[in-house]
ZADO-1210 file (C-alpha; in nm, 4 decimals, padded with zeros to 6 digits):
<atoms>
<atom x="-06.9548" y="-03.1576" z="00.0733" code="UNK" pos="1"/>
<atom x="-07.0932" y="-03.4510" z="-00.1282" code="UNK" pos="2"/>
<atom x="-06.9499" y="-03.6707" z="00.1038" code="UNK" pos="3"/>
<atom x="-07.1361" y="-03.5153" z="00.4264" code="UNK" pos="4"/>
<atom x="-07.4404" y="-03.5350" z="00.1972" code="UNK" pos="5"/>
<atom x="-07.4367" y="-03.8821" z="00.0944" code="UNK" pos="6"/>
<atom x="-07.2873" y="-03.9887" z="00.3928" code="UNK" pos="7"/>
<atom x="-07.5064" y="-03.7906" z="00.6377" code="UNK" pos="8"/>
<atom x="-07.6440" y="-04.0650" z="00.8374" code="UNK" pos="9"/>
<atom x="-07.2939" y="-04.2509" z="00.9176" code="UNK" pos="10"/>
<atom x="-07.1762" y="-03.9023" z="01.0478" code="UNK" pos="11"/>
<atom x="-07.4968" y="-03.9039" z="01.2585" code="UNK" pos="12"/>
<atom x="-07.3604" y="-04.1910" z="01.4123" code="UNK" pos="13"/>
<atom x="-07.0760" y="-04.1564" z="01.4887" code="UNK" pos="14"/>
<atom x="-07.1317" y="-03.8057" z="01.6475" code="UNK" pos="15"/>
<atom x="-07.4206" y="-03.9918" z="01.8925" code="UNK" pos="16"/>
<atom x="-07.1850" y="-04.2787" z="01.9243" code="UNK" pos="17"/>
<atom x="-06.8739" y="-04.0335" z="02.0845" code="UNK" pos="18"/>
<atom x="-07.1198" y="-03.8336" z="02.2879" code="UNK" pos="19"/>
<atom x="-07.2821" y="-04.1547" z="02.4841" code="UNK" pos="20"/>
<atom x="-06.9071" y="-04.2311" z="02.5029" code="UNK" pos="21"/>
<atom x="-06.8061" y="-03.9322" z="02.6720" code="UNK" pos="22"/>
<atom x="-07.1334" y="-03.8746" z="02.8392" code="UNK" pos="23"/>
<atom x="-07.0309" y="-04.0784" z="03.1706" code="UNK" pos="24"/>
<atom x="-06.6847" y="-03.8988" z="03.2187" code="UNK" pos="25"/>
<atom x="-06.9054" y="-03.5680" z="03.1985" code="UNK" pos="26"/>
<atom x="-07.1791" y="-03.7021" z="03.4523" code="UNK" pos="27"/>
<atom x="-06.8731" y="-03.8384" z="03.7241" code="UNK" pos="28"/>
<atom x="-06.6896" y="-03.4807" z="03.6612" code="UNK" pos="29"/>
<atom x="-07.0352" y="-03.2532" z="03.7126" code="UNK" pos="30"/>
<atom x="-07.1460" y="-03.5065" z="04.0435" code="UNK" pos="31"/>
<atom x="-06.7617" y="-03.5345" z="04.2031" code="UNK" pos="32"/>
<atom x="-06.7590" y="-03.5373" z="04.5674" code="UNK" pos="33"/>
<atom x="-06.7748" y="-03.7571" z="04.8653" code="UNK" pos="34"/>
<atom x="-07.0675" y="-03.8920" z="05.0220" code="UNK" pos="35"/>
<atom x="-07.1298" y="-03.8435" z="05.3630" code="UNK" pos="36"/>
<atom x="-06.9601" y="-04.2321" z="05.4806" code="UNK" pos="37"/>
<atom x="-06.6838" y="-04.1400" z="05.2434" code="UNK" pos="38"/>
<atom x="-06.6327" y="-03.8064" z="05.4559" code="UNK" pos="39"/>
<atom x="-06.6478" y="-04.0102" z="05.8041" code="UNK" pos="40"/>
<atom x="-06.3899" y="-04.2435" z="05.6115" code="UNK" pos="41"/>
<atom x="-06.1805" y="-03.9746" z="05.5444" code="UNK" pos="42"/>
<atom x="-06.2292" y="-03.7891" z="05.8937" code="UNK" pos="43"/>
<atom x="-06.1344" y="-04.1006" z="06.0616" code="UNK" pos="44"/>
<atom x="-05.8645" y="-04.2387" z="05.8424" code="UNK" pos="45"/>
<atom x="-05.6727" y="-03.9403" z="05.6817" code="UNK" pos="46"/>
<atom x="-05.7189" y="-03.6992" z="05.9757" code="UNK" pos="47"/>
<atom x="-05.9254" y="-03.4754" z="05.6615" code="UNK" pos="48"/>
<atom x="-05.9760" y="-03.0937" z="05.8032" code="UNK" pos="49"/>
<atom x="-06.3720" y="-03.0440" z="05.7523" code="UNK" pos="50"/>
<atom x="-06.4260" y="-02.6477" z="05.6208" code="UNK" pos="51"/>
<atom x="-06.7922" y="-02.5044" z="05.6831" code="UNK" pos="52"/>
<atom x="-06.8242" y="-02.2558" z="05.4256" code="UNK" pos="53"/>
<atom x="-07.1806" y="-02.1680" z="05.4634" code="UNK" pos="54"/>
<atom x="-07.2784" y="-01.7888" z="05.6151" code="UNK" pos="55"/>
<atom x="-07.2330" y="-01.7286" z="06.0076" code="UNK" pos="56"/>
<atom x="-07.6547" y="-01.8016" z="06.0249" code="UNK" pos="57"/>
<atom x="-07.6361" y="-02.1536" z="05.8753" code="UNK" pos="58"/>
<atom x="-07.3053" y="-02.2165" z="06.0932" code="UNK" pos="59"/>
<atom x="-07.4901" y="-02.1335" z="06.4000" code="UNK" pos="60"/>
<atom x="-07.8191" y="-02.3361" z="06.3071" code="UNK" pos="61"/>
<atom x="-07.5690" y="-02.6540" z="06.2674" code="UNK" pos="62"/>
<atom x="-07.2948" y="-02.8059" z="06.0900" code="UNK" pos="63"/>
<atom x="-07.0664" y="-03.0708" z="06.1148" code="UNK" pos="64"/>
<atom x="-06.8936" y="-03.1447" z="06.4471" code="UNK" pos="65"/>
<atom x="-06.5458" y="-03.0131" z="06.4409" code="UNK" pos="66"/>
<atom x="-06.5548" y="-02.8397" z="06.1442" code="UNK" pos="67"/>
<atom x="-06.4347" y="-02.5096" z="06.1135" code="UNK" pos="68"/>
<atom x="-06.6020" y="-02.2047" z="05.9856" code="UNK" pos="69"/>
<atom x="-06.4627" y="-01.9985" z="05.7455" code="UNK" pos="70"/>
<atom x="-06.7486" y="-01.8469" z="05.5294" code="UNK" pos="71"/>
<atom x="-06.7165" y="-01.8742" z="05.1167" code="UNK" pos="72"/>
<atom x="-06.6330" y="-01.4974" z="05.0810" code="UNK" pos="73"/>
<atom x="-06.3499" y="-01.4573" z="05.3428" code="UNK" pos="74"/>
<atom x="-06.2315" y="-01.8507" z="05.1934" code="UNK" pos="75"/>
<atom x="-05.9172" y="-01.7105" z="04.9991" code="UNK" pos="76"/>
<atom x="-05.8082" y="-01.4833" z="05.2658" code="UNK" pos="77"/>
<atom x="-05.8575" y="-01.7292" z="05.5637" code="UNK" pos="78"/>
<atom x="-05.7773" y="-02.0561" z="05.4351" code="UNK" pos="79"/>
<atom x="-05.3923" y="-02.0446" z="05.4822" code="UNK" pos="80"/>
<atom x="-05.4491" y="-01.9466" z="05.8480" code="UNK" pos="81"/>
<atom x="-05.7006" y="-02.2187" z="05.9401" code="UNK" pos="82"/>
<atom x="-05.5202" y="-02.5349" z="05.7471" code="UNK" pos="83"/>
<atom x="-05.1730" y="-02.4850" z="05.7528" code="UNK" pos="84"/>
<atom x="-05.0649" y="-02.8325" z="05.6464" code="UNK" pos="85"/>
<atom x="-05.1334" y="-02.8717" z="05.2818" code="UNK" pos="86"/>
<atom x="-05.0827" y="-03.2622" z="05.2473" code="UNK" pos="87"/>
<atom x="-05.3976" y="-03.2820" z="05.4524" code="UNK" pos="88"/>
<atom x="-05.7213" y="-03.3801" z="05.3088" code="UNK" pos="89"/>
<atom x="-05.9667" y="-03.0816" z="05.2956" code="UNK" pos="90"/>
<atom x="-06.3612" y="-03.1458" z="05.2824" code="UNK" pos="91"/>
<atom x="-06.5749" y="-02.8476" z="05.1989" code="UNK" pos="92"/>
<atom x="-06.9587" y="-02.8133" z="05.3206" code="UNK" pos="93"/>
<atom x="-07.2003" y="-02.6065" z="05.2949" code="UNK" pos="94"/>
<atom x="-07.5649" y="-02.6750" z="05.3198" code="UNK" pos="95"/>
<atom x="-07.6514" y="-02.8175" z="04.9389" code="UNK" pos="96"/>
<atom x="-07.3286" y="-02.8416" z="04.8439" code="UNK" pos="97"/>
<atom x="-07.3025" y="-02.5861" z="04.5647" code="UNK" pos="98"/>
<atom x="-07.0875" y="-02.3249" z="04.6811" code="UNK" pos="99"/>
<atom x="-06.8208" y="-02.6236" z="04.8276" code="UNK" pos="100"/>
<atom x="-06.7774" y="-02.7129" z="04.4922" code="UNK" pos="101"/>
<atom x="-06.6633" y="-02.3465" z="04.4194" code="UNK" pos="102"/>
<atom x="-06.4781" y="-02.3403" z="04.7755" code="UNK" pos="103"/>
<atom x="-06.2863" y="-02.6856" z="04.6732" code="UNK" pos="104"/>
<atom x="-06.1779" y="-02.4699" z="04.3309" code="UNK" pos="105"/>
<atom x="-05.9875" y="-02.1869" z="04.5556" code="UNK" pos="106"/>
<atom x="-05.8596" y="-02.4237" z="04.7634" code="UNK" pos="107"/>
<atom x="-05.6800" y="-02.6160" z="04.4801" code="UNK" pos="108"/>
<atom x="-05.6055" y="-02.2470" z="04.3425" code="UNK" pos="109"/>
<atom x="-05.4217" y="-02.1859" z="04.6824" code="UNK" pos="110"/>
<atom x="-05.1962" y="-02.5129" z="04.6520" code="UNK" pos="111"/>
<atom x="-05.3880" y="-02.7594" z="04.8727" code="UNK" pos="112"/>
<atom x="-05.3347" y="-03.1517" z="04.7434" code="UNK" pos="113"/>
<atom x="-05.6777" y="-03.3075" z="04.8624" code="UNK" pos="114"/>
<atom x="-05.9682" y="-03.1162" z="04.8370" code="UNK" pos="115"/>
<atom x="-06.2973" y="-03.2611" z="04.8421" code="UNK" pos="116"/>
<atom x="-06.7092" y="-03.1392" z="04.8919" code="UNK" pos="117"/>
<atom x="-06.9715" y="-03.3320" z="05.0517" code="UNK" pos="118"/>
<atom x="-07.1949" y="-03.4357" z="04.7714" code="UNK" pos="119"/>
<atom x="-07.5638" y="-03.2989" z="04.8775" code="UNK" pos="120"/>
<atom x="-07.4001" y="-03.1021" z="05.1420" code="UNK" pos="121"/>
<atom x="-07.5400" y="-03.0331" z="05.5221" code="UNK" pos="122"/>
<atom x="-07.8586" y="-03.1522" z="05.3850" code="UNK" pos="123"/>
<atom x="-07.7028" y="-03.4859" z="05.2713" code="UNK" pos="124"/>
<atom x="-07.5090" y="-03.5511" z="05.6183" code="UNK" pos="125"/>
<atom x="-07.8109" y="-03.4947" z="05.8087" code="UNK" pos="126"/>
<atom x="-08.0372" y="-03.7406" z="05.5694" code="UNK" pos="127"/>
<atom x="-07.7792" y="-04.0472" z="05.6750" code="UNK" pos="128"/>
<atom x="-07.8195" y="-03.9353" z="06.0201" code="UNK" pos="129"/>
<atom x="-07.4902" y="-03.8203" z="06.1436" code="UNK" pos="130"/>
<atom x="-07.3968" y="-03.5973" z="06.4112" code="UNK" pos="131"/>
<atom x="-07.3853" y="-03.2019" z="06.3643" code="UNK" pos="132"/>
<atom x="-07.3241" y="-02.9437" z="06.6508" code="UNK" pos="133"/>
<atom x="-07.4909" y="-02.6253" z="06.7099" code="UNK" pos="134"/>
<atom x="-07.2711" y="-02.3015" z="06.8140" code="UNK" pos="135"/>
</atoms>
């Protein structure tokens, strides 16, 4: 205890000093996902299945062409139907990109290798001006 006390201010430091340390690996964990060019990439490149997983309202009002719909709440029953192939890269969307994140968790809970989420979601596609489809 008499060390902590005399020595409070080297402890100070070296707590800040590990949390700026770790701080970055915390930021790229909490903002993981692909940005709209990296989706197109993947679309193009790795033949990546694009899941809507937004309600059958926002589906209809737009998303991404050739994605398929399979709404957030129906995701764990569906999924295995819809993408069979589980080498396949998946990309999850929804509008803001909130619930893909939890869609791209019970996706790698079902066994699927490459699951990803648009970072900013619908919104973010739209803002770099790429084509969506209206049902």
């Amino acid at each position: 205890m008499k060390f902590i006390l005399d020595n409070w201010m080297l402890i100070a430091v070296a707590l800040s000093s590990g949390f700026f340390l770790l701080l970055p690996v915390v930021q790229e964990a909490a903002g993981s996902g692909l940005s709209p060019t990296e989706v197109v990439q993947c679309m193009n490149r790795e033949k990546a299945v694009v899941i809507d997983v937004c309600g059958d309202d926002e589906f209809a009002a737009g998303h991404i062409s050739g994605a398929l719909h399979v709404p957030l709440d129906q995701l764990e029953n569906r999924l295995t139907s819809v993408a069979k192939n589980k080498s396949l890269p998946l990309i999850m969307v929804c509008a803001s990109g909130m619930r893909s994140k939890r869609a791209q968790a019970v996706a790698h809970k079902l066994g699927y290798e490459k699951v990803h989420s648009l970072q900013g979601g619908l919104k973010a596609w739209k803002e770099a001006n790429l084509p969506t489809s209206k049902a």
